[in-house]
Structure formats: structure tokens, C-alpha cells
C-alpha positions in Angstrom: -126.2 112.1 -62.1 -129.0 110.0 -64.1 -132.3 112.0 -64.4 -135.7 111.4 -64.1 -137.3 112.2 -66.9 -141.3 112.4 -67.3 -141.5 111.7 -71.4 -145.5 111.5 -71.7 -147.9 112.3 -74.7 -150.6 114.6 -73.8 -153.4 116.5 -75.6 -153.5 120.6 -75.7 -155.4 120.8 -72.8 -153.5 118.4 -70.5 -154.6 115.2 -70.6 -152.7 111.9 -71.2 -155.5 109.8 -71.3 -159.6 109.9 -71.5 -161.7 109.6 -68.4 -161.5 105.5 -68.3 -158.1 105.5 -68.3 -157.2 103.3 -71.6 -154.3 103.9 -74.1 -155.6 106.7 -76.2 -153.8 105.1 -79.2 -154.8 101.3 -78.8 -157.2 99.8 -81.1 -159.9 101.6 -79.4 -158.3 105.0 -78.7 -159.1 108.4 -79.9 -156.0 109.1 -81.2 -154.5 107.7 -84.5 -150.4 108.0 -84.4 -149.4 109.9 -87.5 -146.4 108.4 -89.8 -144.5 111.5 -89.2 -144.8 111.3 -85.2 -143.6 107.2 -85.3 -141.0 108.2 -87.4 -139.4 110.8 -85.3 -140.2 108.2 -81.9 -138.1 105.7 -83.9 -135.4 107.5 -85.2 -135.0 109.9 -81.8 -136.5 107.7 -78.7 -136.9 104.0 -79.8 -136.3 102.6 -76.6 -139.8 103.9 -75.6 -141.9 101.8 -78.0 -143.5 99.0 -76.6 -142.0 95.7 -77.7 -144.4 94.7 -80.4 -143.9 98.4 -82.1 -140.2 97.6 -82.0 -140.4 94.5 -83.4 -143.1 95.7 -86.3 -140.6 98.6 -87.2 -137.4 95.9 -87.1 -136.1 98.3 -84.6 -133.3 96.6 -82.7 -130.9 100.1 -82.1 -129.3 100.3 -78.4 -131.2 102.4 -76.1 -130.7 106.4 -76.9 -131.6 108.2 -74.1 -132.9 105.9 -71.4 -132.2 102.5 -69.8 -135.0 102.5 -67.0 -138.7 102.8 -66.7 -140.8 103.2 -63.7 -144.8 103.0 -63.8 -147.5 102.9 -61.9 -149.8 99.9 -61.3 -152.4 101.3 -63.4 -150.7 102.5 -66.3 -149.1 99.0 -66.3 -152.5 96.9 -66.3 -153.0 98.7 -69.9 -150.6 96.9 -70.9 -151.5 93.4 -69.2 -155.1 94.0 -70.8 -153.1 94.3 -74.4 -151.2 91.2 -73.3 -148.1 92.4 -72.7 -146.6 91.4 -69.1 -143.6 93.4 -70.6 -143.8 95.7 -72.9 -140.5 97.3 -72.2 -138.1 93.7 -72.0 -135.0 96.0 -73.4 -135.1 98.7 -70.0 -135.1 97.8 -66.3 -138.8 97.9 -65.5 -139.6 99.0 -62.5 -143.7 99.0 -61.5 -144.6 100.8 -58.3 -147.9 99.1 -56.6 -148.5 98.4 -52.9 -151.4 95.9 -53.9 -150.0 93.7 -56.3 -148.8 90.4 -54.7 -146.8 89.0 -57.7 -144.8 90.3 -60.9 -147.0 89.0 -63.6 -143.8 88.7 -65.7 -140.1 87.9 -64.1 -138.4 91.2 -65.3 -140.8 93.3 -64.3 -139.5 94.5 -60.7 -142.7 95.4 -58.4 -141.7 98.2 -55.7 -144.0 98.7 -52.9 -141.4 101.0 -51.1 -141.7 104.7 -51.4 -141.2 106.2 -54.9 -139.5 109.1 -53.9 -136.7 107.5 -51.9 -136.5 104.7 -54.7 -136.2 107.1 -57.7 -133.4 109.0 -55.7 -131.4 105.6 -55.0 -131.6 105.1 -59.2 -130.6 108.4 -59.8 -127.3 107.8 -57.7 -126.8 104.7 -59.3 -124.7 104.7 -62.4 -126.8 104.6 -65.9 -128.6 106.6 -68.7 -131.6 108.4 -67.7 -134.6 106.9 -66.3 -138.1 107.1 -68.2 -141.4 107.8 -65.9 -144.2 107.1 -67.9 -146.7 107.9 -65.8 -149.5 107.7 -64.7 -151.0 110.7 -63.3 -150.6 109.4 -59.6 -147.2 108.1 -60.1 -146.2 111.6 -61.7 -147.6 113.5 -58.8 -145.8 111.7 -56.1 -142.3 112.4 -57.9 -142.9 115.5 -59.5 -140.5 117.0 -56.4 -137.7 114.7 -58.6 -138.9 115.4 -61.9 -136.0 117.0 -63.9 -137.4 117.1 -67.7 -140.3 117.4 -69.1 -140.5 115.6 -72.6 -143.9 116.3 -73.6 -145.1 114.3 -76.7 -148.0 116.9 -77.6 -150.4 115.6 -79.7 -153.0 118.2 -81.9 -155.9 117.3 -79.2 -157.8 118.2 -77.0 -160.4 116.1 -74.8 -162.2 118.5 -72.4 -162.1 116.0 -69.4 -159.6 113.1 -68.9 -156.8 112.3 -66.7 -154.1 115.2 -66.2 -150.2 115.3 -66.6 -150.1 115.5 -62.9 -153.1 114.0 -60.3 -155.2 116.9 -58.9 -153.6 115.5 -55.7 -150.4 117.1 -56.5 -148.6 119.5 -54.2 -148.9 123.3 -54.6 -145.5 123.7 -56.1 -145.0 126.6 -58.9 -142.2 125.8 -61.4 -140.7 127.4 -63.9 -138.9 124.9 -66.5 -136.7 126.0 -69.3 -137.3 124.6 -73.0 -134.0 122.8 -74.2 -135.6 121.5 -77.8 -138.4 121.3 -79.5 -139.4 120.0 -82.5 -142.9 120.5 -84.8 -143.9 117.9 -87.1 -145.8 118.3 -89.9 -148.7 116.5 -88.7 -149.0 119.0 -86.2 -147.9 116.8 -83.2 -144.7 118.8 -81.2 -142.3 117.2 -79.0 -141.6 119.8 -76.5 -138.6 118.9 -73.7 -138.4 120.9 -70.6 -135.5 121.7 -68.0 -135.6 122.5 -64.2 -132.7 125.3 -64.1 -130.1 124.3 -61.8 -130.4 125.5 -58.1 -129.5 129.2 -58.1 
């Protein structure tokens, strides 16, 4: 069965974004991607560069790990503010908003129906894994189907920004097992997490 797999970067102290919300690596961000860090994304996940980072890298390789990604409407309007109606044209793109009233882009599949019950129909479905990229809310609603945790840790930390999960999130201890990890030099870590199996 496919999983769902929340691959996010986040700071130290648990925050994928700042408090407005932007991409903390765009032009404007607080963050400045180190050559090691896009290296490793290349060689290990390239299916989750945007489409212009794929193209600037000449990266044309067959997805790895994932052939799906699901976001929420605001994490998606970050990328319609960069231009990009899709920034992920090589994965089924799947953008969960109850407010938008038209796909700014033709492959880009808007889902107004509940997340939950629509991440457990892809699941069932033949495929590779499918990539939730967040945001905060989005993660929060699924975090009941969340079954790894690929944390993209970056040598940050903010103080105040949106967190990993929305502070609307269930009450819902886990404990997650850590299946790789890998240190860079630059001091970024890419940390991936397991939910053990039922006992």
C-alpha cells in the first residue's frame, strides 16, 4: 500500500515557514539553500523540486520516491505569486481548497471533498508514494494518515512562525521510528521517520 508521506523542511524549533507565510527560500526568504543540501535533493528526491529548479539543474530523472502531491490552497498560492500555476507538472497534483472555484492551471486537480477520505482512496490506489507538502493546516487534518516523516531540517531557528502541524491539531501522542538519516556538511539533516506497524 502507497504511503503518505509528509517530506517538509523545517527549522530547529519547528517551523516551516515565517509568520507571513512566504517560501523561506524565495528571493526574499530567510533561508539561503546550501550547495551541499540541493545536491543531496537532486541526487536522492528530485521529483520534489519545483519545475524551474529541475530545469536549471537539467534534471530530467524518473520520479524516485513519489508520483503524487497534495497541498493545501495556501501553500499553493506561493507558488501562483512566483508564477508557477504548476510547479510540480511531472506528479499528479492534487490541491485541496473548498474556496477556489477554478484550477488556475489544467493539471492541477482542485479537491473540495474531505482530505482524509481522499488521501485514503490514493493510498489504495496503485502507485509510488504520495508527497504532502504541507501546509500546516493541510498537515494537521491528515496527520491521523501520516505514515513518514521526512523532515528536511535546516540549521535555523525562527522563534515564531508557522508550525509542522496547525495548533488545531488533535491531541494525539506518537512515537515514530527513525529509518535514515543523513547530516550534511552544511549542517542541514534530512531526518525520515516511521509509524511502527500496529502492534
Amino acid at each position: 500500500m502507497r504511503r503518505l508521506v509528509y517530506c517538509i523542511a523545517s527549522t530547529l524549533d519547528g517551523f516551516i515557514a515565517g509568520p507571513d507565510g512566504a517560501d523561506p527560500t524565495g528571493p526574499d526568504g530567510f533561508w539561503t539553500v546550501p550547495e551541499d543540501y540541493l545536491g543531496h535533493l537532486a541526487a536522492e528526491l528530485p521529483e520534489i523540486l519545483p519545475v524551474h529548479a529541475r530545469s536549471a539543474l537539467g534534471i530530467s530523472a524518473d520520479n524516485i520516491r513519489f508520483d503524487t502531491v497534495l497541498e493545501g490552497r495556501r501553500s499553493y498560492e506561493v507558488g501562483l505569486k512566483a508564477g508557477l500555476t504548476d510547479a510540480y507538472p511531472h506528479l499528479r497534483h492534487l490541491v485541496f481548497s473548498r474556496t477556489m472555484a477554478q484550477s488556475p492551471d489544467p493539471a492541477v486537480e482542485l479537491v473540495a471533498d474531505d482530505p482524509v477520505a481522499t488521501v485514503r482512496a490514493l493510498k489504495a490506489a496503485p502507485g509510488k508514494d504520495i508527497w504532502l507538502l504541507g501546509g500546516s493546516e493541510l498537515a494537521g487534518v491528515l496527520y491521523p494518515e501520516i505514515d513518514q516523516l521526512l523532515l528536511k531540517l535546516s540549521p535555523l531557528t525562527l522563534g515564531r512562525g508557522i508550525p509542522l502541524f496547525s495548533p488545531d491539531t488533535a491531541f494525539d501522542p506518537r512515537g515514530w521510528e527513525l529509518t535514515e538519516h543523513t547530516l550534511l556538511q552544511s549542517g542541514a539533516a534530512f531526518l525520515t521517520y516511521t509509524r511502527p506497524a500496529a502492534a
